[in-house]
C-alpha positions in Angstrom: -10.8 8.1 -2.3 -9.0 8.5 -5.4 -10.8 11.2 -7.7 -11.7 10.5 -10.8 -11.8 13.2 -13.1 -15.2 11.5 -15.1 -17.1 11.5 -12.4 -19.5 14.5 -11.4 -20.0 13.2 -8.2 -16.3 12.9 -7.3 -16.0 17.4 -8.3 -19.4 17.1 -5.9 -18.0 15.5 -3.0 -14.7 17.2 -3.9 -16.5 20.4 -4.4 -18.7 20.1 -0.2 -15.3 18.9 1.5 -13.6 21.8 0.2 -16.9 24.3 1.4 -16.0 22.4 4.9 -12.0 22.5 4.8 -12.7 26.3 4.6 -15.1 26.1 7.5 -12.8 24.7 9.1 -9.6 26.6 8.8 -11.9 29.6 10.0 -12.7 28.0 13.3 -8.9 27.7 13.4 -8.0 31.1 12.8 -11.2 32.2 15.1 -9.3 30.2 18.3 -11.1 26.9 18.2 -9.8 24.8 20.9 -7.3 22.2 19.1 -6.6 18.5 20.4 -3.1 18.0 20.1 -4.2 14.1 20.5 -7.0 14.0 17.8 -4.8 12.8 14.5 -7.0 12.7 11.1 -6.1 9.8 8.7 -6.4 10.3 5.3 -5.9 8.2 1.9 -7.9 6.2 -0.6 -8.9 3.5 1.8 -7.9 2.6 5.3 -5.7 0.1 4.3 -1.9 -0.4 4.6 0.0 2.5 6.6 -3.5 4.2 7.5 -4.7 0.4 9.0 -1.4 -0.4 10.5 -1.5 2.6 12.4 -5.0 2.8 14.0 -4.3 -1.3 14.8 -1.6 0.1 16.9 -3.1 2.9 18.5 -6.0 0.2 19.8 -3.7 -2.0 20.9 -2.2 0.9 22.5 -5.6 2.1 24.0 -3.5 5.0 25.0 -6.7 7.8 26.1 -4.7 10.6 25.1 -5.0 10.0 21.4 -7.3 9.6 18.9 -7.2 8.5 15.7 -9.9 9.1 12.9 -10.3 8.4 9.4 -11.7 11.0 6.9 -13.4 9.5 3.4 -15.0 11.6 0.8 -16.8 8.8 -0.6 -20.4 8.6 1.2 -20.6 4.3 0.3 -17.0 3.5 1.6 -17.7 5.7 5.3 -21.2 3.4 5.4 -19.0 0.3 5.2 -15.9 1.9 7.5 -18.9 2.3 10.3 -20.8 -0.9 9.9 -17.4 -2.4 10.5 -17.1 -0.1 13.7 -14.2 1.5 12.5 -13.4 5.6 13.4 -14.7 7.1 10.4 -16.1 10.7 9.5 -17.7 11.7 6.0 -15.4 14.7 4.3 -18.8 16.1 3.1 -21.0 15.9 6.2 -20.8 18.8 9.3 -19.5 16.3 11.9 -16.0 17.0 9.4 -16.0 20.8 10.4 -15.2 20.6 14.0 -12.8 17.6 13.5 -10.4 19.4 11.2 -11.0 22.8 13.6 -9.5 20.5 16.4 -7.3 18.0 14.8 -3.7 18.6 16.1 -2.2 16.4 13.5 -3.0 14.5 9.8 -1.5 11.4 8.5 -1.6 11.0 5.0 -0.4 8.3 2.7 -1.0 9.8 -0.7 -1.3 13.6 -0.6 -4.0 15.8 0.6 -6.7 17.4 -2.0 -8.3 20.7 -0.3 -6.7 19.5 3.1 -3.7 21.4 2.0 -5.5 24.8 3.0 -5.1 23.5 6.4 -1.9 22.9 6.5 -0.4 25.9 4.8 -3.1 28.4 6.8 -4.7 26.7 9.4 -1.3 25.3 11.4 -2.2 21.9 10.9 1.1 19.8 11.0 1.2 16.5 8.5 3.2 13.8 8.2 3.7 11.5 5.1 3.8 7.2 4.9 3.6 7.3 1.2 2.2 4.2 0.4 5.3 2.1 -1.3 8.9 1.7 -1.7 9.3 2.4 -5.7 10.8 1.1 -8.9 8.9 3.6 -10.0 10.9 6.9 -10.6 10.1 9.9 -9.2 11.6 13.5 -9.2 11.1 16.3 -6.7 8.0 18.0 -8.9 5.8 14.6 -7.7 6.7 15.4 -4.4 5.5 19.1 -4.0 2.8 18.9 -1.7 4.6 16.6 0.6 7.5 19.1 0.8 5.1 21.1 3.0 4.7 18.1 5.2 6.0 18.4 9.2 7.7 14.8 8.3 8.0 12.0 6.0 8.4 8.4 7.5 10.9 6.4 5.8 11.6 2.4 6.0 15.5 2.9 5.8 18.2 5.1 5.5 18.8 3.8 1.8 15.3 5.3 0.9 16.5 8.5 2.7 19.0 8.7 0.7 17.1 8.4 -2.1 14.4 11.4 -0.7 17.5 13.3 -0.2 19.6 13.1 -3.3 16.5 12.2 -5.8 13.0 13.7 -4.3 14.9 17.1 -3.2 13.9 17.2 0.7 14.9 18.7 3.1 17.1 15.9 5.3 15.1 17.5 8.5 11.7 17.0 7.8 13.3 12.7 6.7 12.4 10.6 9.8 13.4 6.6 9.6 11.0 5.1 11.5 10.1 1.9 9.3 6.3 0.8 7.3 3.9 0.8 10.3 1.9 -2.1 7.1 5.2 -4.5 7.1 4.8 -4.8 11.5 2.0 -7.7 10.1 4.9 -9.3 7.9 7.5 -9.3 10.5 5.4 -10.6 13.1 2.8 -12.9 11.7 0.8 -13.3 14.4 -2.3 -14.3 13.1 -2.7 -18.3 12.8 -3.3 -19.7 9.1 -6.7 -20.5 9.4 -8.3 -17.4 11.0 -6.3 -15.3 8.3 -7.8 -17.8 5.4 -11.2 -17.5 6.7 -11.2 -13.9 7.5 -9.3 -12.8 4.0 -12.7 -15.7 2.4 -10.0 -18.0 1.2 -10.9 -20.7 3.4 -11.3 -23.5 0.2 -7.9 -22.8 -0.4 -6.7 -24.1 3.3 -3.8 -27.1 2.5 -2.7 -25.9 -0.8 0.0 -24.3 -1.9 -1.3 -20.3 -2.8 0.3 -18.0 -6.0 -0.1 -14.6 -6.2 0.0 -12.9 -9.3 -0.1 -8.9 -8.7 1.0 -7.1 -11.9 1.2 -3.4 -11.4 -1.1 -1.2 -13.4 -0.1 0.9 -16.7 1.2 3.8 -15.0 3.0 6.1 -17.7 2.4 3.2 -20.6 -0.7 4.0 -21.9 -2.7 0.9 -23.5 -0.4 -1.3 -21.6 -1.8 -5.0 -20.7 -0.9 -6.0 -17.1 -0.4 -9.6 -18.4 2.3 -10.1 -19.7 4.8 -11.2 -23.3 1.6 -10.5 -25.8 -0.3 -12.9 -23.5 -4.5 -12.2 -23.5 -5.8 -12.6 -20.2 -7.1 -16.2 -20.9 -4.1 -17.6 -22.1 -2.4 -16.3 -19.5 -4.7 -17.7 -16.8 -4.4 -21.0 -18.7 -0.9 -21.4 -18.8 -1.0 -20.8 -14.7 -4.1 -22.9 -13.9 -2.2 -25.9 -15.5 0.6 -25.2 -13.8 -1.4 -25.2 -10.7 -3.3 -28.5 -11.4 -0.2 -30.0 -11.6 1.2 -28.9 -8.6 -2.2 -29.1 -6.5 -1.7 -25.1 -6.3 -4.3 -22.3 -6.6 -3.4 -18.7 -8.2 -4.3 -15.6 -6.6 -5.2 -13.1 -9.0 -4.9 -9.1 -7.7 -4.1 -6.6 -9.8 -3.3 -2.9 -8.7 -6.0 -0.6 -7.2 -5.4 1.7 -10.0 -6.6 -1.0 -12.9 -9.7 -0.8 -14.0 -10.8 -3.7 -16.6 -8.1 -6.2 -16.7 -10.4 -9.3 -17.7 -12.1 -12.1 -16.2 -10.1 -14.4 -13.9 -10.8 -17.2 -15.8 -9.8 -21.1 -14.5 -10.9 -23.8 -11.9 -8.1 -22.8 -10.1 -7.9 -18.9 -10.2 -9.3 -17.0 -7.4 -9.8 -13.3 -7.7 -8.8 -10.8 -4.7 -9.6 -7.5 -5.1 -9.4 -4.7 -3.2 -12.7 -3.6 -3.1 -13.3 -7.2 -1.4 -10.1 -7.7 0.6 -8.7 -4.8 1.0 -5.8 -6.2 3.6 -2.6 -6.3 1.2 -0.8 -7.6 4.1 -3.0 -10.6 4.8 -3.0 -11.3 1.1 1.0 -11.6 0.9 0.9 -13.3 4.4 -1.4 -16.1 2.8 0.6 -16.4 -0.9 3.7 -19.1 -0.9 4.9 -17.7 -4.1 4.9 -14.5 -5.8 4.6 -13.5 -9.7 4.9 -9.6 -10.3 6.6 -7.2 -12.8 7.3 -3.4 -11.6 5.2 -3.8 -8.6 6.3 -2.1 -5.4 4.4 -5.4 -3.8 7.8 -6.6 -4.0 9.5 -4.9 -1.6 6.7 -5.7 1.2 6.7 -9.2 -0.4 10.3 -9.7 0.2 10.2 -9.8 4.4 8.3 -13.1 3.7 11.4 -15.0 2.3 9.6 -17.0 0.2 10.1 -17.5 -3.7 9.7 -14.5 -6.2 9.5 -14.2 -10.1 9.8 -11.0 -11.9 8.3 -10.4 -14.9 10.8 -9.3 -17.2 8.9 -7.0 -19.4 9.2 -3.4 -20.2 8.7 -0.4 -17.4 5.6 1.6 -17.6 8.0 4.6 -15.7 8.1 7.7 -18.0 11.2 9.0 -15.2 13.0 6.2 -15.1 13.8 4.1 -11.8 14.0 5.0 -8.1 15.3 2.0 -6.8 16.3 0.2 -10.1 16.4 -3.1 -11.8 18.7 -4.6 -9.8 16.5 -5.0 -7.0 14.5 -7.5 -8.4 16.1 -10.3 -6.0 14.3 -13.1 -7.4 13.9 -15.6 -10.4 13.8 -13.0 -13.6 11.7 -14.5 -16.8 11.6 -13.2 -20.2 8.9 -15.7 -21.4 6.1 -17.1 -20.2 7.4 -20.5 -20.9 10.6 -19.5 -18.7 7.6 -18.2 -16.1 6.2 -21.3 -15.9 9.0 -23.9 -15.7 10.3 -21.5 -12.5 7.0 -21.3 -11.3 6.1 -25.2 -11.3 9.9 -26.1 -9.7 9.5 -23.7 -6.9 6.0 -25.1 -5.8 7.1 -28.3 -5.9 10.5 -27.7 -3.6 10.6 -23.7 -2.2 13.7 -24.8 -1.1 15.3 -24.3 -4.4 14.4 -20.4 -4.6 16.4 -20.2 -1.4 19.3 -22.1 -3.0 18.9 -20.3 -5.6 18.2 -16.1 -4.7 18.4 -16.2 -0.7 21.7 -14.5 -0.9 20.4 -12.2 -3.0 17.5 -11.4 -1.4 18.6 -10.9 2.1 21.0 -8.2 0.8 18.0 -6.5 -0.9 16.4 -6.2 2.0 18.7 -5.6 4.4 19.4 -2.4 2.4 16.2 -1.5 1.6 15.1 -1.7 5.3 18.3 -1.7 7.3 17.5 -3.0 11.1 13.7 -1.2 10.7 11.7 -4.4 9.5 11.4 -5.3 13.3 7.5 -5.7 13.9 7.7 -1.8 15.7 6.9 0.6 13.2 4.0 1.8 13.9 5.1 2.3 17.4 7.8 4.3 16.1 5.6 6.6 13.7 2.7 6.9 16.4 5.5 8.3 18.9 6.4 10.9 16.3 2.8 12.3 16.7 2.0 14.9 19.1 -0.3 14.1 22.2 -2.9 15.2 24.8 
């Protein structure tokens, strides 16, 4: 759950999962038995990293592990168990003796109060942040996950990049691949179960764009739509597009957005996270892309299939990570440019190919090097210590 700093029942929650945390560590330092197999996953949702992981570990069925996902927020656990999934509440008892036996704690994002555990209670983590960056970064951002046991990587590039940029120490780096981008490689789920399970069915036999702006990070007041453009106009320019074409628009913007306007056109369907929180089966459903500084991209870009960047300003106060020359697709500096790309790429993909395939396969054959191979979170799971 992301804390927000408004909220009085976030400091609440925030304020009993610390109260437990401490419980906890005590058990710890009082000899509580500890399952070397029992691995706590922790992060806003269960989505991405977090999700590929546990998919793996059932497919695995392997008895001596388990994995379990720990949510302060009391609404999202009532949902995670109605859905069957392996979920405890960070501010009910049952959280005390998991974190006195856990022998291990994923993370994708950092750890609030769990770092009390992990300096002082022995608990070793290990770090999927949750995406390969434009953004920039510097090793200050990074201070909590320099007391991580590991940090899993999706290439030596971004190694490089923890190394030389982030300040880590190269022994604690482990290239293992994104345990999310095993659904990408793969594909494995047929068109119409993903449509109907994603509720996306009307859209079956028509050609799907996605349009997933990142949110104003640094930039404050900045507008994910972009050139000037007011949501409506914007959604007007790419609903005629799509009538056109016989298309529909996918409209997601970042988890981090709050209000971003109405979707507004016969052809624009919202997706949002707190209704379809699988990224993965989002980007596997999309034909074409439309984004801006979004680290979408980079997960985006094992599809193959036709990209625009928005060429409009970074909201990065520190600069880049990986910088602007990794935007391997069709760049537009207008929304008319946006368009014309847009409506020639529905109507033959093969031209994006023609046009950026080069390109992109030398994106991302850097970026992921031979680790986008459908085993990731096989990889990242054998890291993890065991019964």
């Amino acid at each position: 759950m992301k804390i927000d700093r408004g909220n009085a029942w976030h400091w609440w929650w925030l304020g009993w999962f610390t109260l437990n945390t401490c419980a906890a560590l005590l058990l710890r330092w009082l000899g509580w038995r500890r399952d070397p197999g029992t691995v706590v996953l922790y992060g806003h949702k269960l989505n991405g990293n977090l999700a590929a992981l546990l998919a793996q570990a059932r497919r695995d069925a392997d008895p001596a592990r388990t994995l379990v996902f720990l949510t302060m927020d009391p609404a999202y656990h009532r949902q995670l168990r109605a859905a069957g999934e392996p979920a405890v509440l960070a501010t009910s008892p049952r959280c005390i003796p998991l974190l006195a036996r856990a022998g291990a704690l994923v993370t994708d994002h950092g750890l609030h109060c769990l770092a009390l555990l992990v300096r002082a209670g022995g608990l070793p983590a290990y770090d999927v942040w949750h995406g390969i960056p434009f953004k920039g970064f510097d090793a200050d951002d990074f201070r909590v996950q320099h007391r991580y046991a590991e940090v899993w990587l999706p290439s030596p590039r971004v190694q490089r990049l923890y190394e030389e940029r982030f300040g880590f120490d190269p022994a604690r780096l482990h290239v293992t691949g994104y345990a999310r981008t095993d659904a990408l490689v793969r594909r494995d789920e047929p068109e119409d179960a993903l449509l109907a399970r994603l509720g996306l069915t009307a859209t079956r036999g028509r050609r799907r764009v996605l349009f997933a702006p990142t949110w104003k990070q640094d930039a404050a007041g900045r507008s994910v739509f972009p050139f000037g453009l007011a949501a409506n106009e914007f959604f007007a320019g790419l609903d005629a597009v799509c009538a056109r074409t016989g298309a529909v628009a996918l409209f997601r913007a970042h988890l981090n957005s709050l209000d971003v306007g109405d979707a507004a056109g016969e052809r624009i369907v919202p997706v949002p996270h707190a209704q379809v929180p699988d990224t993965e089966g989002v980007l596997l459903a999309s034909d074409v892309l439309v984004c801006d500084w979004s680290s979408i991209a980079f997960d985006w870009l094992l599809l193959d299939r036709p990209t625009l960047f928005l060429d409009v300003p970074a909201p990065f106060a520190k600069g880049f990570s990986l910088g602007p020359e990794y935007r391997f697709g069709e760049i537009v500096d207008s929304f008319a440019a946006m368009l014309e790309r847009l409506e020639a790429y529905l109507r033959d993909p093969s031209l994006y190919a023609a046009d950026h395939g080069a390109r992109a396969a030398q994106v991302k054959a850097e970026v992921y090097g031979e680790f986008a191979d459908g085993r990731s979170a096989q990889r990242c799971l054998a890291r993890l210590p065991r019964s």
